[in-house]
N, C-alpha and C positions, 0 to 999 in steps of 0.2 A: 104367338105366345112363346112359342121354343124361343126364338130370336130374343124376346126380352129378357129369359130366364139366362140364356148364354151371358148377355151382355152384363147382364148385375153378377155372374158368375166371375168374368173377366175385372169385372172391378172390385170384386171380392179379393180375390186369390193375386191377380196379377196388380201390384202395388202402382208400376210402371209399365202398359203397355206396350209392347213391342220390345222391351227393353230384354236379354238373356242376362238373366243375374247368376246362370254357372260361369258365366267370365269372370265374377268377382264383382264389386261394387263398393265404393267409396260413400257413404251415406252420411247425412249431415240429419238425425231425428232428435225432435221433440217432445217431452211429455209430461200435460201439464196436470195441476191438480185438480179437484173437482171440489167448488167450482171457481176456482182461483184461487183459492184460498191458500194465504200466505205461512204455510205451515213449518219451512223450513230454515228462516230465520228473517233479519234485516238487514239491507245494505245500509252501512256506518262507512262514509269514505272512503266509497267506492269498494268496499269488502263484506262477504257476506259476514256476519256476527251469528253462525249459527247455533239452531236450536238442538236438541237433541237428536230429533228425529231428524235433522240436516245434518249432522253427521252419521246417524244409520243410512242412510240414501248415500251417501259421500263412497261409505265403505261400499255398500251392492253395487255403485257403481265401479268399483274396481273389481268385485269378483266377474263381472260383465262381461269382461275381457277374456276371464278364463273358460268361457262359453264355448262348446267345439263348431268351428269355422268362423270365428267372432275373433275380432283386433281391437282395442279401444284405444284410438290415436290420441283423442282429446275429448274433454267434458268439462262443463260449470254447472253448480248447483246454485237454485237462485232461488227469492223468497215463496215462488210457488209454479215453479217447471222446472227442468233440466233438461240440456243442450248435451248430445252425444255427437263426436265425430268416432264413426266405426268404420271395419271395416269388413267386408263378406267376404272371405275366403273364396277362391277360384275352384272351379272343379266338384263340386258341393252338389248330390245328384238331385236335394231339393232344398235349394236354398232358401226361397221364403220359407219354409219351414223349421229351417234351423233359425232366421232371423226372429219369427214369431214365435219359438221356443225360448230364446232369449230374454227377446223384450217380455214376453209373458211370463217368466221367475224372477226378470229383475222386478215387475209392477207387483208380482202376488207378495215376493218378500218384501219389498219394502212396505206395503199395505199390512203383514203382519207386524213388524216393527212400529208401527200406525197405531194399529190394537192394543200393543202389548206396554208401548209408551203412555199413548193419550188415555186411554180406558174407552177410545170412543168406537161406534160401530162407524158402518157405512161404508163407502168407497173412499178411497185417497186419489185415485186416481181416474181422471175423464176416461171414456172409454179412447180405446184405442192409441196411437200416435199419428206426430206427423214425418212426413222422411221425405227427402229429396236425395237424388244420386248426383253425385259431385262429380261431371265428366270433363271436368280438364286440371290439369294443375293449377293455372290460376284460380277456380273457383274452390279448391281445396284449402288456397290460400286466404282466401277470403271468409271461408266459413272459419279457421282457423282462427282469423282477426275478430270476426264476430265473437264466437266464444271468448276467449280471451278479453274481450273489451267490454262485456255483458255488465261486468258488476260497475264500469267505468257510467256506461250508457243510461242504467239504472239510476245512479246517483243523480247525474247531468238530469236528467228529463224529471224524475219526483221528488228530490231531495233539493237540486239547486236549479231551478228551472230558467233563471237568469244567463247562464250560458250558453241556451241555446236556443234562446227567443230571438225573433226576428226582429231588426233594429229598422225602423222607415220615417219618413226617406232618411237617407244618409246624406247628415253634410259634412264634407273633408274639403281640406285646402285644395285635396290633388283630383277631386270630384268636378268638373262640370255643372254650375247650378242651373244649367240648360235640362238636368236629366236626373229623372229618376232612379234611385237605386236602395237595393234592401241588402241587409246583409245579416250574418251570423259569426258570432264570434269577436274578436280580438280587433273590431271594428277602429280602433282607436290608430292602427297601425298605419292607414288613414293619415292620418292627422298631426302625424309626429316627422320629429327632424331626421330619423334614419331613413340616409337616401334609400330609393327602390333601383330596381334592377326586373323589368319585363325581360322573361325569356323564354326563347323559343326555340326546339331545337329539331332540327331536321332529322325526319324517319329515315336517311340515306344513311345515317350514323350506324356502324359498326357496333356490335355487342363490345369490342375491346375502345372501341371510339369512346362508349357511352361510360364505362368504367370510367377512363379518362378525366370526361368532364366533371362527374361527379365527384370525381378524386378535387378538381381543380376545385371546383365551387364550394367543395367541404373545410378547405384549409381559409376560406375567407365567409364562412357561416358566422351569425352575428353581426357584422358590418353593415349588411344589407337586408332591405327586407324585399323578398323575390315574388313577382308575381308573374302570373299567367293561364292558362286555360289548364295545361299539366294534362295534356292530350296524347302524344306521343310518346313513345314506348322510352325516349330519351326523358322528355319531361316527366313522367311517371317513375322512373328511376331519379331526380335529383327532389321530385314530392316526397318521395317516401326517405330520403337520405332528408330533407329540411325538418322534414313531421318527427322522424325518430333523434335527431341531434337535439339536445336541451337547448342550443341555442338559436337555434334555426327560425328563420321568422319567414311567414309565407299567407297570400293571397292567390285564393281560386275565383276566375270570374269566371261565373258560369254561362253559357252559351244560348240559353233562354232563361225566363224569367224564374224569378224563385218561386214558387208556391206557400201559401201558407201554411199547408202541413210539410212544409221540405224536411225530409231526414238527412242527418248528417252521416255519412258512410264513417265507420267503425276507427277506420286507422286517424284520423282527425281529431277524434274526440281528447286524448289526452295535449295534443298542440292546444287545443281551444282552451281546456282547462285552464292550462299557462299561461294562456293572452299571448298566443306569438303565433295565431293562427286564425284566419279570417274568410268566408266564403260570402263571394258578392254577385250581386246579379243584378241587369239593369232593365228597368223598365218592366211592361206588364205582359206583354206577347207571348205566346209559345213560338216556338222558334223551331221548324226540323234541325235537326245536325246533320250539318253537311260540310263541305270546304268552305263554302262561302261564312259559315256561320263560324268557324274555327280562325279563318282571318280574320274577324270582324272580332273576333276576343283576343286577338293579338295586336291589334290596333287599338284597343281599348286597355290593353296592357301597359303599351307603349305611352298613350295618354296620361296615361299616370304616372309613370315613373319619370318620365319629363317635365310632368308639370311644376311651377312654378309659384302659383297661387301667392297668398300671401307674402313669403317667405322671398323676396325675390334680388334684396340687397344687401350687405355687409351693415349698412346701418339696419335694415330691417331687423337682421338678424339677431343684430345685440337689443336690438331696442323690444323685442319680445323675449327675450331671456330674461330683466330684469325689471322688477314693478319702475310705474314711474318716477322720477327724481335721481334713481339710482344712476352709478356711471355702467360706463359699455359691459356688455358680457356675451355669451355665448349660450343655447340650449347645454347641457350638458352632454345628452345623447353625441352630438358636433363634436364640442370638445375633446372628446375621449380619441374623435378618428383623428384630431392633427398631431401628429409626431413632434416630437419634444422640440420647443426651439424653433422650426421649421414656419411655421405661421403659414400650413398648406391644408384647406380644406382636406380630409380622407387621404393626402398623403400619398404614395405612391399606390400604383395598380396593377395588382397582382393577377388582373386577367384581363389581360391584352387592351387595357385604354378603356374598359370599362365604365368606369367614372375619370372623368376629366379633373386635375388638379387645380385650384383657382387659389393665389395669391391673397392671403386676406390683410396681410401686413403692408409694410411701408411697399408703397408704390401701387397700392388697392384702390381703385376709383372706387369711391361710396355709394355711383350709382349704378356698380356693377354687377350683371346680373350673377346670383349665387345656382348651379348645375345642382339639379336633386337626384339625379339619377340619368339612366340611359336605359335603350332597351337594345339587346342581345339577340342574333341571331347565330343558332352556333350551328357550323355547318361540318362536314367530313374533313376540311382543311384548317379548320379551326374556329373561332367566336369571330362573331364580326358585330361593330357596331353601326345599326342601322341607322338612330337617332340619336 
């Protein structure tokens, strides 16, 4: 009996077991209404519209901060919770104490603000919160993203639920009609005349390497549209430079199958919005991740960005640009890469042979095949093309 009564004691008091929160503590908490109930206003494109008492809440969430041993890094208030990123002062001889003194004046004021607005009784608030300790810098970063993208996410899922529905099967020119695939998002990118560019870049890359490439690849964003598994610490550096560039166009192929409830990780959500952002996944298997499963999305990278499909001649070419009877032309997306006068598919190449130039004027064999891309391996010495 002792032993039970400890243990619901420990889970009482100690939020995180084992964990010493006088070192400080990074916290990412929760805290929703009761019982759901959307009190504090509506997302209107992707922004909250709030109501009164979402702006009483807005302000306690700033005195929050002026709480002793209490930091408040970041918060979004939403139609019925709020997201706190806090922080627990170091050295604090009893820190849950000061955190639950906290959370417990911002819940009771904001509940009188409740009262004193609505005329209603009752609770405003579920019991309690939720709270996770944020123990690395990258997952700082991430909760970071999440808040911030809350009102984005919001809208995406109940307001416009079409951008983040699962599209099956997928059929694209650059697809395999041998195989299955699902996808989400900007699925169309697929299907279009902007060549791709699979790439993949080796973990042996230099922190200063990796700036580098990304520098390189940013100055030719928009041209191409990039895909890859976006695995390594390199390829996760030129994701997040594609996702935040307005121009940037990018394809995730995931490494096992997609699931019907798949969520879309936070920092994506505004690419998709845009249609310049697509996450694809093939077939129906769960898959471990492992090396083998990571080549096997790099080869299926490369697949596509080579492929051919349709699109595969100079008369092809023109002869899908323009309804029948009409004379020659070009997709437009095409047109736009050949430099003035030059009559050069994409024109020169600003990263190392990348895409290969192909003559489409006088001296053009018509049953030549037209290059939709290459796939990229970019190593500590520089990019190489594989395919």
């Amino acid at each position: 009996m002792k032993k039970m009564e400890s243990e619901k004691e420990i889970h009482r008091f100690r939020r995180f077991y084992g964990y010493d929160y006088s070192r400080g503590a990074a916290l990412f908490i929760t805290i929703v209404t009761n019982p759901r109930r959307r009190l504090f206003g509506k997302i209107v494109d992707a922004k909250l519209q709030k109501t009164q008492l979402g702006f009483a809440v807005e302000r306690r969430i700033s005195e929050l901060g002026l709480m002793p041993g209490i930091r408040l890094f970041n918060s979004v208030v939403m139609p019925d919770h709020v997201h706190l990123q806090l922080h627990l002062r170091a050295g604090l001889s009893e820190p849950l104490v000061a955190l639950g003194r906290a959370i417990g004046a911002f819940k009771s004021l904001c509940a009188k603000d409740f009262h004193e607005l609505t005329g209603e009784s009752g609770s405003l608030w579920q019991q309690g919160y939720h709270d996770w300790i944020c123990q690395s810098a990258e997952m700082i970063a991430a909760v970071n993203r999440y808040i911030d993208y809350n009102p984005l996410k919001f809208e995406l899922r109940y307001n416009q639920p079409a951008f983040l529905a699962i599209h099956e099967p997928l059929e694209a020119w650059r697809l395999s009609t041998e195989e299955f695939w699902r996808g989400i998002g900007a699925v169309e990118l697929l299907d279009g005349g902007t060549p791709c560019i699979a790439l993949r870049i080796s973990r042996m890359l230099s922190a200063r390497q990796v700036s580098e490439a990304v520098a390189r690849i940013r100055r030719r964003v928009g041209d191409y549209v990039f895909v890859g598994g976006w695995i390594s610490p390199g390829e996760k550096a030129v994701r997040d430079m594609l996702l935040a560039e307005p121009k940037g166009k990018i394809i995730q192929i995931l490494p096992s199958a997609m699931p019907h409830d798949y969520k879309v990780r936070s920092l994506w959500l505004r690419a998709i919005r845009e249609r310049r952002a697509a996450i694809i996944a093939r077939g129906n298997s769960e898959i471990e991740f492992s090396r083998a499963a990571c080549l096997e999305v790099n080869e299926a990278a490369a697949r596509i960005a080579t492929a051919s499909g349709g699109i595969r001649t100079a008369r092809d070419l023109a002869a899908q640009a323009l309804p029948s009877g009409q004379g020659p032309g070009m997709p437009s997306g095409l047109a736009q890469a050949l430099p003035s006068g030059q009559g050069m598919l994409l024109g020169e190449c600003g990263m190392a042979g990348v895409v290969q130039a192909l003559p489409l004027g006088a001296g053009a064999a018509e049953g030549q095949v037209i290059p939709c891309g290459k796939a990229v391996y970019w190593l500590p010495e520089g990019p190489k093309v594989v395919s």
